[in-house]
C-alpha positions as CSV (number, residue, x, y, z in Angstrom):
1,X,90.5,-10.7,7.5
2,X,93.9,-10.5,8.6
3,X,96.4,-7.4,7.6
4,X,99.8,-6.4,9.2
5,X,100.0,-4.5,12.6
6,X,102.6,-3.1,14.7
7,X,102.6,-3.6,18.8
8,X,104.0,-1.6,21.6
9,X,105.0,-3.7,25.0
10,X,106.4,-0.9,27.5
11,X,106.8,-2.1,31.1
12,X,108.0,0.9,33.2
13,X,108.2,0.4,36.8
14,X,109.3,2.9,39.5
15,X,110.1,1.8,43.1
16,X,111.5,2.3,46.9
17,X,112.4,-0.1,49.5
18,X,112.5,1.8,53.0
19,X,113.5,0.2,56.2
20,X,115.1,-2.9,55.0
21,X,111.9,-3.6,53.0
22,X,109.3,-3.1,55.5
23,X,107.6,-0.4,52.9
24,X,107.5,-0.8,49.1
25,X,106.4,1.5,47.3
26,X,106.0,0.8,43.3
27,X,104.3,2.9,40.7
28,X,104.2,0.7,37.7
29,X,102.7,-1.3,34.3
30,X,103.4,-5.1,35.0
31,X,101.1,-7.9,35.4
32,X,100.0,-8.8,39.2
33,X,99.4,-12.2,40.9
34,X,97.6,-11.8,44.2
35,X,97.0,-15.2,45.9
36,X,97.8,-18.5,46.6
37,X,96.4,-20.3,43.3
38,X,98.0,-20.4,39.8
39,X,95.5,-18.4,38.4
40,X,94.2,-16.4,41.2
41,X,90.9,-14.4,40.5
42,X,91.3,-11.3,42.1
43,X,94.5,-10.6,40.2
44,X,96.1,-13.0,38.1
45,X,99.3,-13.2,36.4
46,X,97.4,-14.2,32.8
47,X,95.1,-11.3,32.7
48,X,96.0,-7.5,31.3
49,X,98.8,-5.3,33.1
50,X,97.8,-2.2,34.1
51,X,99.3,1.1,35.7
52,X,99.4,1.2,39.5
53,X,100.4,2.8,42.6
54,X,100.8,-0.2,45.7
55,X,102.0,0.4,48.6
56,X,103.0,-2.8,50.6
57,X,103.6,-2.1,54.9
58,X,105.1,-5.2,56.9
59,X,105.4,-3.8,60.3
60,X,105.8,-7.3,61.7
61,X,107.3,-10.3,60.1
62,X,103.6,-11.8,60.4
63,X,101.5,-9.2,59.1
64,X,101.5,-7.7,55.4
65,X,99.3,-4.8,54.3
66,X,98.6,-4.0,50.6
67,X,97.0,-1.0,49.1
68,X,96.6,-0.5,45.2
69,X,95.2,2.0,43.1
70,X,95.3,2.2,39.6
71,X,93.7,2.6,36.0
72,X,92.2,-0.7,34.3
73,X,92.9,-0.9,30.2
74,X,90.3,-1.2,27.5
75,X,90.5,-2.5,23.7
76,X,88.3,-0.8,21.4
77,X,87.4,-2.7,18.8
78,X,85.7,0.2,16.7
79,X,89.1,2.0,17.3
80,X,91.0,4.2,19.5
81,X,88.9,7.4,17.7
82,X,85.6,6.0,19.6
83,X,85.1,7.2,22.7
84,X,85.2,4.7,25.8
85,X,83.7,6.9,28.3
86,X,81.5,3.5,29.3
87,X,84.7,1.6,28.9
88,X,87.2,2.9,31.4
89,X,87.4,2.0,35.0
90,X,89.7,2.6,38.0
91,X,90.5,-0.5,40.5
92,X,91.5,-0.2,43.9
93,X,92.4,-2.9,46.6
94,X,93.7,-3.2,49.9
95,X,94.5,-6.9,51.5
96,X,95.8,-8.4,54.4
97,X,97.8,-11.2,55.3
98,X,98.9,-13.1,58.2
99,X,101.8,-15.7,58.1
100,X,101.5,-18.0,61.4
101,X,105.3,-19.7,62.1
102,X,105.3,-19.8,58.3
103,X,103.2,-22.6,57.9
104,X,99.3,-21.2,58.1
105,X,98.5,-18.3,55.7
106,X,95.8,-16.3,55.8
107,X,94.8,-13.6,53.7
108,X,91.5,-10.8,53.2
109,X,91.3,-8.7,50.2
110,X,88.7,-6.4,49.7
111,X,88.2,-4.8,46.2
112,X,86.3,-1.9,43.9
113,X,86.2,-1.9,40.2
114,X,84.8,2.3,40.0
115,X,83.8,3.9,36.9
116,X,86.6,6.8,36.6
117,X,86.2,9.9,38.7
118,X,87.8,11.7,41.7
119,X,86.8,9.6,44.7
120,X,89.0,9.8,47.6
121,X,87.2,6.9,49.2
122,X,88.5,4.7,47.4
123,X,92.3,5.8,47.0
124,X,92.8,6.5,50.7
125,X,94.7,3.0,51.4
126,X,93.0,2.4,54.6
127,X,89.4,2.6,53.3
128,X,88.0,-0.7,53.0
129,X,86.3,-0.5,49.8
130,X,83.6,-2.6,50.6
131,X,82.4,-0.3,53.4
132,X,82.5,2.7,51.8
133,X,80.8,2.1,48.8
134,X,77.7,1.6,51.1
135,X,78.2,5.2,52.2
136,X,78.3,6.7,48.8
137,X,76.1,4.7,47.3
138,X,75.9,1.2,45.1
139,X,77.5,2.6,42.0
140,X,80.5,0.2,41.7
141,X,81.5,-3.3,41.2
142,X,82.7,-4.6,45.1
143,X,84.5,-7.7,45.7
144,X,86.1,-9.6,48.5
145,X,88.2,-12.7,48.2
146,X,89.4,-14.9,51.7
147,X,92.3,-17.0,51.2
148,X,93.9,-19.7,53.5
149,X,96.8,-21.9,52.7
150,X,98.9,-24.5,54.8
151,X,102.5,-25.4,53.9
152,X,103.9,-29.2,55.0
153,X,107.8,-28.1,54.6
154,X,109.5,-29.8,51.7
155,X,106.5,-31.2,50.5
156,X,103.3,-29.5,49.5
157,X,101.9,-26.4,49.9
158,X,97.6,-26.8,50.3
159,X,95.4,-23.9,49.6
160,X,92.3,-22.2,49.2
161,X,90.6,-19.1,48.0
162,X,87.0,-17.7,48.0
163,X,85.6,-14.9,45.7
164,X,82.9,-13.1,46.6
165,X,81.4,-10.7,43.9
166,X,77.9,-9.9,44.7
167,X,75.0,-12.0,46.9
168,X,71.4,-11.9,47.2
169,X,71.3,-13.9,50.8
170,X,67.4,-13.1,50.9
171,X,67.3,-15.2,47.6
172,X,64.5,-18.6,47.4
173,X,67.0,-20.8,46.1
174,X,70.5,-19.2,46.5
175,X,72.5,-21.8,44.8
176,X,70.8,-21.9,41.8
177,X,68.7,-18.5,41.0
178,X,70.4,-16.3,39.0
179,X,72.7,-13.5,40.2
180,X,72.1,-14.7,43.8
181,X,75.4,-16.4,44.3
182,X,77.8,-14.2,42.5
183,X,80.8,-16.5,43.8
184,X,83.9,-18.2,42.6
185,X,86.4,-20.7,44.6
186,X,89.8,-22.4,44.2
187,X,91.3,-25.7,46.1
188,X,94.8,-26.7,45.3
189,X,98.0,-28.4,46.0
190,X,101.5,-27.0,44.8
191,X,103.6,-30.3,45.4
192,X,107.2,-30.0,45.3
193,X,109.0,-33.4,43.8
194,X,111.5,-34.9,46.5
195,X,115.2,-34.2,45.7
196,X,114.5,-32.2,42.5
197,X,114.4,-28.5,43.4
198,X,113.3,-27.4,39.8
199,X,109.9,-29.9,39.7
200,X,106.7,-29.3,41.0
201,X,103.3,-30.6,40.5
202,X,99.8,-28.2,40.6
203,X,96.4,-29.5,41.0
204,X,93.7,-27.4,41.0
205,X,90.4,-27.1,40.8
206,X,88.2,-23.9,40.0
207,X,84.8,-23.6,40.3
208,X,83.2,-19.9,39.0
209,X,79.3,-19.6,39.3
210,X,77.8,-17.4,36.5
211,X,77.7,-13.9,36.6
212,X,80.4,-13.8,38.6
């Protein structure tokens, strides 16, 4: 059954440029895209926005580091009345990326989806997540992503990204028994159209394993 609603859309964002943008600091609700994919699966432009605190250092015009911290949303289908104690997590990441003579990208992203509580761990920006989770214990959801891309100037711009979630290397038949290889991965091409600035042509394919 269908039945009238009202919606809110409220997109504040808050932010400082220091040192000729070499540090950016933003404390905002808008949607993220982290990678080199249309679609990319750590963050992607299609899923939720969220509130967030990133901090972005370039102390050299070939190295870019990334911390985020913020507060993942939650519908309720039972209404907002129900509590969603089980239901509301924190997310924090830090990456890193390397731009060789513009043409070879490399990037390292390490991520913690935490249940909500005060964990300094994980909003101290240069705490890799993925080690210190295994000094407070397994209690979160960890996950790394490596991504590499190549640009051929005017042309095309070739990429691809890895997702690690969970793996059970110790596993009989790692490709095929469950939860064992918790993985996802992305190889593209973002072609640009000769002499017209406004075309471009994606192909893409992405490959996500269950329980990933």
């Amino acid at each position: 059954r269908s039945s009238p609603a009202a919606g809110i859309r409220i997109l504040p964002e808050f932010g400082v440029r220091l040192w000729d943008g070499k540090v950016n600091i933003n404390f905002s609700r808008i949607r993220r895209d982290w990678g080199t994919g249309d679609g990319n699966m750590t963050l992607s432009k299609t899923a939720r926005p969220f509130m967030a605190l990133d901090i972005c250092i370039q102390p050299f015009p070939w190295l870019s580091l990334t911390a985020l911290s913020g507060s993942l949303e939650y519908f309720r289908s039972e209404g907002i009345k129900v509590s969603a104690a089980n239901f509301q997590n924190n997310i924090s990441i830090l990456m890193a990326e390397l731009f060789i003579k513009n043409i070879v990208y490399v990037g390292f992203t390490s991520s913690a989806v935490w249940v909500k509580r005060f964990e300094p761990g994980y909003l101290n920006p240069g705490m890799i997540p993925f080690l210190y989770q295994n000094m407070v214990g397994d209690f979160d959801n960890l996950q790394m992503e490596l991504s590499l891309g190549i640009k051929i100037p005017r042309y095309a711009y070739i990429y691809y990204n890895f997702f690690l979630d969970e793996a059970l290397l110790s596993a009989n038949d790692f490709f095929h028994q469950a939860g064992a290889s918790m993985i996802a991965y992305q190889l593209g091409s973002k072609i640009s159209i000769p002499d017209m600035p406004f075309m471009t042509f994606i192909l893409q394919y992405t490959k996500i394993e269950p329980y990933t």
